[in-house]
C-alpha positions in Angstrom: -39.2 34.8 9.4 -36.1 33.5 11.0 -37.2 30.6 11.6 -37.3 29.9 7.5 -34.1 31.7 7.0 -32.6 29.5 9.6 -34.1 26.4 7.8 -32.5 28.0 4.5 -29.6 28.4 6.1 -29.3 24.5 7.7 -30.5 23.2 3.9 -28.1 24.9 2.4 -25.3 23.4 4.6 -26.3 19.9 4.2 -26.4 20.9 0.5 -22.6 21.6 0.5 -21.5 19.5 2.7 -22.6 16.0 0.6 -21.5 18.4 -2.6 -18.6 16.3 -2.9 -19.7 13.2 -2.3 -18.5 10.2 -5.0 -20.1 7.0 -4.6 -17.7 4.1 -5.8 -18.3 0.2 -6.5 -15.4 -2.2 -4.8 -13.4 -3.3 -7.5 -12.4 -7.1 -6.7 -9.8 -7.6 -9.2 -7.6 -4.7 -7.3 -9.0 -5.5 -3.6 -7.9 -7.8 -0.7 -9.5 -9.1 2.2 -7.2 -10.6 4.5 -7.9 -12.3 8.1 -5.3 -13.5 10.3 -5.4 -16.0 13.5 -3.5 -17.8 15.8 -3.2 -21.8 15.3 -1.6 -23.8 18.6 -0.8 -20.4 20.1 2.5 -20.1 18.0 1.4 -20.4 14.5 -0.9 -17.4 13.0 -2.9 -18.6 10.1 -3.4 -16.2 7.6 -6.4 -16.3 4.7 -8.7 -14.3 2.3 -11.6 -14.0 0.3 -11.6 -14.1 -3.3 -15.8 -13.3 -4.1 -17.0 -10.2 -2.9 -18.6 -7.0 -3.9 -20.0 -3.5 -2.1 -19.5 0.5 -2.7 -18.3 2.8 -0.9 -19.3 6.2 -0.4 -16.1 9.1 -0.3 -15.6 13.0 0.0 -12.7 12.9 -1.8 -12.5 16.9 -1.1 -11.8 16.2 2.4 -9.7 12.9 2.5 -12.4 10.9 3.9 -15.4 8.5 3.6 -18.6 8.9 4.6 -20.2 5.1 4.1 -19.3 1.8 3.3 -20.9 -1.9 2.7 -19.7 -5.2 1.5 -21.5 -8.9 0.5 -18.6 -11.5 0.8 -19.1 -14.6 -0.5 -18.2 -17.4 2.6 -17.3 -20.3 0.3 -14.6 -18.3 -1.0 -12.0 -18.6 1.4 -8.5 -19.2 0.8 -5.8 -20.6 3.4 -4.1 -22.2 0.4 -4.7 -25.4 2.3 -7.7 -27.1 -0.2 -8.6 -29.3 3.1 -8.3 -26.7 5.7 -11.0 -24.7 2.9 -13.2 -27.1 3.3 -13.2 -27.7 7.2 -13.9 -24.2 7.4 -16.8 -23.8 5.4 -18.3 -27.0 7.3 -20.7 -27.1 10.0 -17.9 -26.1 12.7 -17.4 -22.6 10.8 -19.2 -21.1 8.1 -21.5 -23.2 7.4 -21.8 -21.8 4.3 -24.9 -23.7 2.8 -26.7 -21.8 5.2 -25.0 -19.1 5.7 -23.7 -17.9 2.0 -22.7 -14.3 2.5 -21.1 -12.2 5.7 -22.9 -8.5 5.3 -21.1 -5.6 6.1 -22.6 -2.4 6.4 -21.2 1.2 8.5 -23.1 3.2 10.7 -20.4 6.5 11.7 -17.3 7.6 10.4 -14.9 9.7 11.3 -11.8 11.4 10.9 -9.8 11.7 7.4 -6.5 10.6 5.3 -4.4 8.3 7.8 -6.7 8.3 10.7 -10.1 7.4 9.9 -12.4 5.3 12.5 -15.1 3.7 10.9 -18.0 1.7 12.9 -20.1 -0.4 11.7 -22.3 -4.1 11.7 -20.8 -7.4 11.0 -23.3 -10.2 9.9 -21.9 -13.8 9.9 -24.1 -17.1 10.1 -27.0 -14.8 11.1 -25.2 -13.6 14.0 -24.9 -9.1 13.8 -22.3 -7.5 15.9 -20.2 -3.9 15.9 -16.9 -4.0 14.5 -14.8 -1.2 14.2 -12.1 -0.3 11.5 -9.2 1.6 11.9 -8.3 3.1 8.6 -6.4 5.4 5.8 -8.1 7.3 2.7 -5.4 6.6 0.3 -6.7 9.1 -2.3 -8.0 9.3 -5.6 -6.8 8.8 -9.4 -8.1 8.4 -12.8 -7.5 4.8 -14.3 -6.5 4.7 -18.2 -10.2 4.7 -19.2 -11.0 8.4 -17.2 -13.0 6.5 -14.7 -12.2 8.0 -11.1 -10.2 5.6 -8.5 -10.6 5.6 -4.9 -8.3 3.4 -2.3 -8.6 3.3 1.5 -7.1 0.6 3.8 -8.3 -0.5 7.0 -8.1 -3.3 10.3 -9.7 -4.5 12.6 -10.8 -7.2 14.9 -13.5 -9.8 15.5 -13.6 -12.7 18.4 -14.6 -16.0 16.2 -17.0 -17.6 19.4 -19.3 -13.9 18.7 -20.2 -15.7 15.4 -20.7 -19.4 16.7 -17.3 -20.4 14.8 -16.3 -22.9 17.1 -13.6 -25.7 16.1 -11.7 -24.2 18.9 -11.3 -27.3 21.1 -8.5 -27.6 24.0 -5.3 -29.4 22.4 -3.4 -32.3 24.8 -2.0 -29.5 26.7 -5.3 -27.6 27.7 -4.5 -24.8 25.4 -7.2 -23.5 22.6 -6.0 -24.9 19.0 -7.2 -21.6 17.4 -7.3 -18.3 19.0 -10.0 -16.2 20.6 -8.9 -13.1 17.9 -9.3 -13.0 14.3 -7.6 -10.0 12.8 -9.3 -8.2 9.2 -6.9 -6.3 7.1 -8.6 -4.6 4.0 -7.0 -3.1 1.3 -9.8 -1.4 -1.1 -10.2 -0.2 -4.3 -12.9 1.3 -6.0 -14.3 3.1 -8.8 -17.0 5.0 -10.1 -19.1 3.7 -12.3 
């Protein structure tokens, strides 16, 4: 007998605490994903990409998120530098005839509002590793239509040579023409749909 009522007991926790749980699509028109590296040591180029989509799972109750995953879209990069574009999505970077889409997807989170850790797997040209994301839960709010908004930001960092994006050749003075770090800046939103 108290086995079941201790099995009542455990259900009815789980119950509440995924009670107030919202599950939100990204929103690319108000979203932003920014990387960052260093170019002949003193130089940091900075780029995005502009075709992407994924949800996002919140407790909007407690300032936090419980889940997260994302599909970007390689060819989109931007550098604002047409020919530098299309160097990286060649055969020395993305190669992204073969490898279309970088996966996301997180596997713990924890903490809430400004200091959130978030861990997860990274997928680029067929390559998976762990990432994790330093982040804030920026809160919620309803959008002129009713529909609820979530926003969260986040960093973090990935070494390119994990991924097999190479182009990172010694320059005339033995130094690395593009550095080992590539820093990710996020800045989300998302909505209910």
């Amino acid at each position: 007998m108290a086995e079941k009522l201790f099995l009542l007991f455990l259900s009815i926790m789980l119950i509440a605490s995924t009670s107030f749980a919202e599950t939100f699509q990204v929103d690319p028109k108000h979203t932003q994903i920014h990387f960052s590296v260093k170019h002949l040591v003193i130089f940091t180029a900075h780029g995005n990409f502009t075709d992407f989509s994924g949800s996002v799972q919140t407790d909007p109750e407690n300032n936090s998120l419980i889940a997260a995953e994302a599909t970007i879209q390689t060819a989109s990069i931007d550098t604002r530098k047409s020919k530098r574009d299309n160097y990286l999505r060649g055969e020395d970077f993305f190669e992204v005839k073969q490898y279309p889409e970088i996966y996301f997807k997180s596997k713990k989170v924890t903490g809430s509002g400004n200091d959130i850790m978030m861990i997860g797997d990274i997928t680029i040209k067929g390559v998976t590793k762990e990432i994790t994301l330093q982040g804030s839960f920026l809160g919620t709010t309803l959008d002129p239509r009713g529909k609820l908004r979530a926003k969260f930001a986040a960093t973090g960092t990935i070494m390119h040579k994990d991924f097999n994006l190479r182009g990172d050749t010694p320059n005339k003075t033995s130094q690395l023409t593009i550095g080992d770090k590539v820093n990710i800046r996020l800045e989300v939103e998302s909505v209910v749909q």
